[in-house]
C-alpha positions as CSV (number, residue, x, y, z in Angstrom):
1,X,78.2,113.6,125.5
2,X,74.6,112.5,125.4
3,X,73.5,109.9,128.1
4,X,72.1,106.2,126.4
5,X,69.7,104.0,127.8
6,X,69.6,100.5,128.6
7,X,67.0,100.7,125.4
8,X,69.8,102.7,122.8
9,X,72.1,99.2,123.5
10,X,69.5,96.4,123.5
11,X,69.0,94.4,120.2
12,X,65.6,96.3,118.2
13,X,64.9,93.7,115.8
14,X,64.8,90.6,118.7
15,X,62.8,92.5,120.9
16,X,60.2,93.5,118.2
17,X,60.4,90.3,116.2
18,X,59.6,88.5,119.6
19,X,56.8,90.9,121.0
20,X,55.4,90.1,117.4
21,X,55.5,86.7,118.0
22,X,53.8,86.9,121.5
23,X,50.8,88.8,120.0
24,X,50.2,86.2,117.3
25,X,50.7,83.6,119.5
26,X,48.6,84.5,121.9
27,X,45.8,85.2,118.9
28,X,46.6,81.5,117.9
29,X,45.6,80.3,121.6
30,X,42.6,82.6,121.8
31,X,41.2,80.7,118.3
32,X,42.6,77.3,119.0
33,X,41.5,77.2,122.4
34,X,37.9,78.7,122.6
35,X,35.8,75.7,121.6
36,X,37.8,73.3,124.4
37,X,37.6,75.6,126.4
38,X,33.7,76.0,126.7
39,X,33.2,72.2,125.9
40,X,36.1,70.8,127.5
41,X,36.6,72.7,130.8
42,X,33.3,74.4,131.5
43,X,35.5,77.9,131.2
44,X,35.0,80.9,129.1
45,X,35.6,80.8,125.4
46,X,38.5,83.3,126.4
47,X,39.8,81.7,129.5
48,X,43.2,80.4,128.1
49,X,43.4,83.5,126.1
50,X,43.3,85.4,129.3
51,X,45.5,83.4,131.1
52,X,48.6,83.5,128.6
53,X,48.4,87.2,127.9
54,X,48.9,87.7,131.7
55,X,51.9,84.5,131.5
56,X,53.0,87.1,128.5
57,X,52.8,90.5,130.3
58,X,54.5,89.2,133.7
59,X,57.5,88.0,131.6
60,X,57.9,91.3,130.0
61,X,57.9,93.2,132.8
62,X,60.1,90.9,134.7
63,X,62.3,91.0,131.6
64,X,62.4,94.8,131.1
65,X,62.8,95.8,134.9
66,X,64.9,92.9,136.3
67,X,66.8,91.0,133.9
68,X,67.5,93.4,131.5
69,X,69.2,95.3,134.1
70,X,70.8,92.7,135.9
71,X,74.3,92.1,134.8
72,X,75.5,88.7,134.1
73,X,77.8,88.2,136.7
74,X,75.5,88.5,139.4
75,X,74.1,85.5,138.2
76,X,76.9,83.6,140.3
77,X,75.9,84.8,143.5
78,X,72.5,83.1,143.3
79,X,73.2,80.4,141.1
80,X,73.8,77.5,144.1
81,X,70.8,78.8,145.7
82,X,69.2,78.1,142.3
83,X,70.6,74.8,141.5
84,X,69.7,73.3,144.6
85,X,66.2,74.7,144.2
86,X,65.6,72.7,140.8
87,X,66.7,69.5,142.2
88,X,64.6,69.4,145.2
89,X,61.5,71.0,143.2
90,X,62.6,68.1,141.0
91,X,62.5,65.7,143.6
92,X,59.8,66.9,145.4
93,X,57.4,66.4,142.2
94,X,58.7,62.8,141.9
95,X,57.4,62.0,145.7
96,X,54.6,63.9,145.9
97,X,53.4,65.5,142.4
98,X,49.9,65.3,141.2
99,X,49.7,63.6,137.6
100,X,48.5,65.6,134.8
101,X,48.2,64.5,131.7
102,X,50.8,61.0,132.5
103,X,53.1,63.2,134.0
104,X,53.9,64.6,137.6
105,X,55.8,67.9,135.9
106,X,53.8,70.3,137.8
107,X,53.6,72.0,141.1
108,X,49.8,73.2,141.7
109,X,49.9,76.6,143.2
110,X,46.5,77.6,143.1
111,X,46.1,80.3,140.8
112,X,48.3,78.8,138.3
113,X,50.9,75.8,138.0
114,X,54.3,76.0,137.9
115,X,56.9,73.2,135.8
116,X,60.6,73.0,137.0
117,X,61.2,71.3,134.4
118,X,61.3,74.2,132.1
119,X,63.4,76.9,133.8
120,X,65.8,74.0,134.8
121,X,66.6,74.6,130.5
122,X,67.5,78.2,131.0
123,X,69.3,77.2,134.6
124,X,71.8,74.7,132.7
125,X,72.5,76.9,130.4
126,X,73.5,80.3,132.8
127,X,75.2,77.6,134.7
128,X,77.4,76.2,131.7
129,X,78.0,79.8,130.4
130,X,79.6,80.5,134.0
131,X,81.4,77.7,134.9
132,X,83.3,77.1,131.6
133,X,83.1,81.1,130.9
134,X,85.9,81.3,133.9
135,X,87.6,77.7,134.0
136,X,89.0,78.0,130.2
137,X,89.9,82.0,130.9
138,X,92.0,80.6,134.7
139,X,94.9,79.1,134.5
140,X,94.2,77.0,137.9
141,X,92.3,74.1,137.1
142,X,91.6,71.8,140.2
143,X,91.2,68.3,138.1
144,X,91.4,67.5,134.7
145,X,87.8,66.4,135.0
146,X,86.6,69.3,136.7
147,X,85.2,70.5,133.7
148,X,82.2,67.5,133.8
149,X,80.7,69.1,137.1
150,X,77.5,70.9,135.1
151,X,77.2,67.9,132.9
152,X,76.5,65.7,136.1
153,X,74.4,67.9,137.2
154,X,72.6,67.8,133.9
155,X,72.5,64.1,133.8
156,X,71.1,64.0,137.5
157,X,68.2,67.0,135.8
158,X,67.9,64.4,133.1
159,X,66.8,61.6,134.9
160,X,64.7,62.9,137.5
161,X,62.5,64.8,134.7
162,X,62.6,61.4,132.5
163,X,61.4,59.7,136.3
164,X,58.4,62.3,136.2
165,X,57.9,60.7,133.4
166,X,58.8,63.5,130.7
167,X,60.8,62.4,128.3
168,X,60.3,65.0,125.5
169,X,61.1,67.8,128.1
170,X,64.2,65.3,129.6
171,X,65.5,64.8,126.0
172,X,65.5,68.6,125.3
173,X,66.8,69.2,128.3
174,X,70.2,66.5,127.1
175,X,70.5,68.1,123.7
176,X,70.7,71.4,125.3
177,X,73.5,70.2,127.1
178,X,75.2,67.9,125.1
179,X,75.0,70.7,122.1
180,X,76.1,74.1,124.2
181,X,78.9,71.3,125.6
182,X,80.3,70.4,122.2
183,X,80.5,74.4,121.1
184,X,83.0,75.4,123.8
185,X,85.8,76.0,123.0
186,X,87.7,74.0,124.9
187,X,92.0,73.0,124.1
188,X,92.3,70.0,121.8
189,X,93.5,67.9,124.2
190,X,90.6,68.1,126.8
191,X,87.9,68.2,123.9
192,X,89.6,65.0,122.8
193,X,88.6,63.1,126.2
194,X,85.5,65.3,126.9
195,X,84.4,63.6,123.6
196,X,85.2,59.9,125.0
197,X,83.8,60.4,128.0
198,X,80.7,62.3,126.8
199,X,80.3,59.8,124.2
200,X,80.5,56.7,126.6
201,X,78.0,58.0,128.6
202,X,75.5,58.8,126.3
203,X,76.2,55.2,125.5
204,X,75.6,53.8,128.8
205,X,72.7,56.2,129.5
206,X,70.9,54.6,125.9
207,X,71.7,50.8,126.7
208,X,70.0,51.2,130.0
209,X,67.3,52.7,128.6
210,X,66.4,50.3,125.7
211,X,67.8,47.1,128.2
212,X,65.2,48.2,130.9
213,X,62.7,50.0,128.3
214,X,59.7,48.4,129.9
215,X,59.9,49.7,133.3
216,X,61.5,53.0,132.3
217,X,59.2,54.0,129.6
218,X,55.4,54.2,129.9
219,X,52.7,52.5,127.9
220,X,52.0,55.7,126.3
221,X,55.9,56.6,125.7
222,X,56.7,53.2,123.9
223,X,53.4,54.0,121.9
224,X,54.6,56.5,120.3
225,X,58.0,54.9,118.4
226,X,55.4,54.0,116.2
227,X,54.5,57.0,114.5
228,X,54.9,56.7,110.5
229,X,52.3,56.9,108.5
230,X,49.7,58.1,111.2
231,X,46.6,58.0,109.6
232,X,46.8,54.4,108.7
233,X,46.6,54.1,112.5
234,X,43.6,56.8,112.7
235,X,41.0,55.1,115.3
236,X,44.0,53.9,117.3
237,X,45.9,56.5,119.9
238,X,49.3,56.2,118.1
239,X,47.4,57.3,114.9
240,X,44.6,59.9,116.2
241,X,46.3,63.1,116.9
242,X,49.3,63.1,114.1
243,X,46.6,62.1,111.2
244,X,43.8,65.1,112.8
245,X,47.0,67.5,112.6
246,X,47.7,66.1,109.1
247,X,43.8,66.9,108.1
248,X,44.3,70.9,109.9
249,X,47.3,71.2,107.4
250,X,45.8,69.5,104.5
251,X,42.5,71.9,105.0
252,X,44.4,74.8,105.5
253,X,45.4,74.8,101.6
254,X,48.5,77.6,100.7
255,X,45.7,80.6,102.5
256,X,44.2,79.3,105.2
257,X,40.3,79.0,106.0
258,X,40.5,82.2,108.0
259,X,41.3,83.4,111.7
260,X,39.1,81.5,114.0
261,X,37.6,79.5,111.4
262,X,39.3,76.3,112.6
263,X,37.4,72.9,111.9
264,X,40.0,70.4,113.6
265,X,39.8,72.8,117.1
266,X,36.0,71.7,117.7
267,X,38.1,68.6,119.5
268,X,38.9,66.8,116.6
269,X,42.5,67.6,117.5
270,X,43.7,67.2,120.9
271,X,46.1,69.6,122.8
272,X,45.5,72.2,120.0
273,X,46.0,75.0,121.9
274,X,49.6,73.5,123.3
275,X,51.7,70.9,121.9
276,X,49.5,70.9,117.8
277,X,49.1,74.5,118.1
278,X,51.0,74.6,114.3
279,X,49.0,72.9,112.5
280,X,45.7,75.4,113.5
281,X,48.0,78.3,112.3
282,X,48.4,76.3,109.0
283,X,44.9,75.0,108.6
284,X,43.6,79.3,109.7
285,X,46.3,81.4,108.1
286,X,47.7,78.6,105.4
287,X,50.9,77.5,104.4
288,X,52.4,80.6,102.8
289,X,51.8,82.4,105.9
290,X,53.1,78.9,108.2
291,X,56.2,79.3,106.1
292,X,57.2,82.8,106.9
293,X,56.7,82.3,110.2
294,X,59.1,79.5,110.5
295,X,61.7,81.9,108.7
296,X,60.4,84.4,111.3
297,X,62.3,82.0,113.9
298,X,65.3,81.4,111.7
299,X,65.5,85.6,111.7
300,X,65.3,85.1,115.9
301,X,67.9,82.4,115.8
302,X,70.4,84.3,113.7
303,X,70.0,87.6,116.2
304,X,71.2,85.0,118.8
305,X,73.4,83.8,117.6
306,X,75.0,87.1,116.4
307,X,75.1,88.6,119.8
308,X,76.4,85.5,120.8
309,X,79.6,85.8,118.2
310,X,80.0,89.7,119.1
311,X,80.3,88.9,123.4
312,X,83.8,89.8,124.8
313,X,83.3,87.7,127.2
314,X,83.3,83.5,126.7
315,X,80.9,83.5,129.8
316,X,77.8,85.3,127.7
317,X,79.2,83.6,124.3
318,X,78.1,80.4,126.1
319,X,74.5,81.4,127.2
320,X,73.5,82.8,123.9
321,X,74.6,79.8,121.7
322,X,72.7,77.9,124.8
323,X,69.2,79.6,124.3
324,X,69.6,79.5,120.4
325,X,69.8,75.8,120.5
326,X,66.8,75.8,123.5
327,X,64.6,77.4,121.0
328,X,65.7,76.0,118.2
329,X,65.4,72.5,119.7
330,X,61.8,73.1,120.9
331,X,60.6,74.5,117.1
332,X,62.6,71.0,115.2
333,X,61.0,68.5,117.6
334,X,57.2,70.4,117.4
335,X,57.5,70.5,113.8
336,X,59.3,67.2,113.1
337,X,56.8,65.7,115.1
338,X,53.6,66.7,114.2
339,X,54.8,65.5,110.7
340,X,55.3,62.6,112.1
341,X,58.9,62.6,110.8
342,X,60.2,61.4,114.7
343,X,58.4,60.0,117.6
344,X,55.6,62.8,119.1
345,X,57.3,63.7,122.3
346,X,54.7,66.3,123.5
347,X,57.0,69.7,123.0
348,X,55.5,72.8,122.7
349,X,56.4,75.8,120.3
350,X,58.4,79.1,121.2
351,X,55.7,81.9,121.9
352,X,52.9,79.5,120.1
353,X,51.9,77.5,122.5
354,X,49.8,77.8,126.0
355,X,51.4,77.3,129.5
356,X,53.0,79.7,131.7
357,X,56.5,78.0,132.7
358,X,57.2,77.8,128.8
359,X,56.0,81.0,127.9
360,X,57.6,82.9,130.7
361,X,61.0,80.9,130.3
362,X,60.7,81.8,126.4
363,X,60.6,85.3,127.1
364,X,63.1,85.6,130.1
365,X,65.8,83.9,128.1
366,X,65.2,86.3,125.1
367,X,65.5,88.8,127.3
368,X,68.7,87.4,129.5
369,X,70.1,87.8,125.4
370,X,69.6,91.3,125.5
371,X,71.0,91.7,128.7
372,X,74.4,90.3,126.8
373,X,73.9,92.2,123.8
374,X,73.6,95.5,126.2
375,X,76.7,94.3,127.8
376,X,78.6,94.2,124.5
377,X,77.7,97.5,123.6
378,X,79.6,98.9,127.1
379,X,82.1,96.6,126.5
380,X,82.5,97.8,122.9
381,X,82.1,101.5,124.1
382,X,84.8,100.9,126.9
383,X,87.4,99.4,124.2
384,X,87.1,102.4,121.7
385,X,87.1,105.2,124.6
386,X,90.4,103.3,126.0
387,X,92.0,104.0,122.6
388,X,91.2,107.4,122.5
């Protein structure tokens, strides 16, 4: 019998569709960010370019020659170690982080930066996938409320990133939760409580905030609940950046003005290599083009999902529908967003936008997927050879 490869079992159409995706987006940052970057930060018109294709290159190989052939349940081992680690990086940020751009989210390393923040997504996620993988598959269930030890966990993630303050990354951070929470398949009776208590509190968690709104949110954050209708608004900041991202759409037409041929980028529109990185690929490549692409990450989605829906194990059932809704989350707030259709919470877009915590949690997570999906496979192969 011919020997496979951890390549024969991994998912071909995710890996390609999101190598694709790292290419273009790293394109995108190269033409979106050259003009800021020679008249904004005194660097070289390729400097951000540069920067994320290395981001992009360390994930893959990180992905191909350590996650991809770690199993799953190794995870556990580590996972403490790891949990404790966010909350004191977390912590440590809130006492003594630098802030950059309103918010003290990163940890200066020298060479590069680092945001907790971020991996804390992919963290909650592993951790939720193991907990409730083995407490509805045991019998022995210490308390009937045992089952809210992640989601205290993620409320205490939740409010020291809000604390930073971060609220867009905090509030991804709660959907991610609350979302993976609802889809586990837990026994009627306990979803029945989890969904009182859950529900309360959310509750209690939103009357604090709007009761004590002016000391937990910042100028800036309480800005931006006014955001329809942007360009009314244009020479004020709540106005500025949603009406230039409206103009970089609107110019962009159904073809685009070409690769690199960007008018908005000469600092028109700010963050355009980040967090407005959409609207450059719509006012370069055009709307046809922007449209594909978003069915491009319904095609990712669905992938996920369906490896998700094929594990044999609850455990790796849990992380996948987990990192569907991470990514999924970060594309609907971006785009609902910049069309100033909600508040602008400052989220970037999966393998669009520049920064190295992002990009590299992006890629890990895809890959921590295909670790599952090879892990169905042997499952699968295991099942049918037990038959014979």
């Amino acid at each position: 019998m011919k020997k496979t490869s951890i390549f024969d079992k991994i998912d071909k159409p995710l890996i390609i569709m999101c190598i694709f995706y790292s290419i273009v987006g790293a394109v995108i940052v190269l033409s979106a960010s050259s003009v800021s970057a020679v008249l904004e930060y005194d660097q070289s018109p390729y400097y951000f370019f540069i920067r994320q294709a290395i981001f992009i290159f360390v994930s893959y190989f990180i992905g191909v020659f350590i996650v991809l052939r770690t199993p799953i349940k190794r995870y556990k081992k580590y996972l403490p170690i790891a949990l404790i680690g966010v909350l004191v990086l977390l912590i440590y940020l809130i006492i003594y982080g630098e802030i950059v751009n309103g918010a003290r989210s990163w940890i200066d390393l020298g060479i590069f930066s680092i945001q907790p923040s971020e991996f804390a997504k992919t963290l909650l996620v592993i951790y939720m996938g193991i907990f409730y993988g083995e407490m509805i598959n045991s019998d022995r269930v210490k308390s009937k409320y045992s089952f809210f030890i992640p989601l205290a966990y993620a409320i205490i993630v939740f409010l020291l990133v809000a604390l930073q303050p971060d609220l867009g990354t905090a509030l991804i951070i709660g959907g991610v939760v609350f979302l993976t929470f609802m889809a586990i398949p837990f026994k009627q009776n306990q979803l029945i409580r989890t969904l009182k208590i859950v529900s309360g509190t959310v509750a209690v968690i939103g009357v604090v905030f709007i009761l004590s709104g002016s000391s937990l949110l910042t100028e800036t954050q309480k800005s931006r609940l006014t955001f329809k209708e942007p360009c009314t608004r244009y020479t004020e900041d709540t106005g500025y950046q949603v009406c230039n991202g409206f103009i970089a759409i609107h110019n962009g037409g159904l073809f685009g003005v070409g690769l690199g041929n960007s008018t908005q980028k000469y600092l028109y529109l700010p963050y355009a290599h980040t967090d407005f990185i959409f609207p450059i690929v719509v006012e370069e490549l055009g709307l046809v083009f922007s449209i594909f692409f978003i069915i491009g990450y319904a095609f990712i989605l669905y992938r996920i999902v369906k490896i998700a829906k094929e594990s044999y194990l609850l455990r790796n059932s849990i992380i996948c529908y987990g990192i569907a809704l991470y990514i999924f989350l970060h594309i609907a707030v971006n785009l609902l967003g910049i069309l100033a259709l909600i508040p602008l919470t400052g989220v970037p877009v999966p393998f669009l936008s520049y920064g190295g915590s992002f990009t590299m949690n992006v890629i890990l997570s895809v890959f921590l997927v295909e670790r599952i999906c090879v892990e169905n496979k042997i499952a699968k192969r295991k099942l049918e050879m037990s038959k014979i």
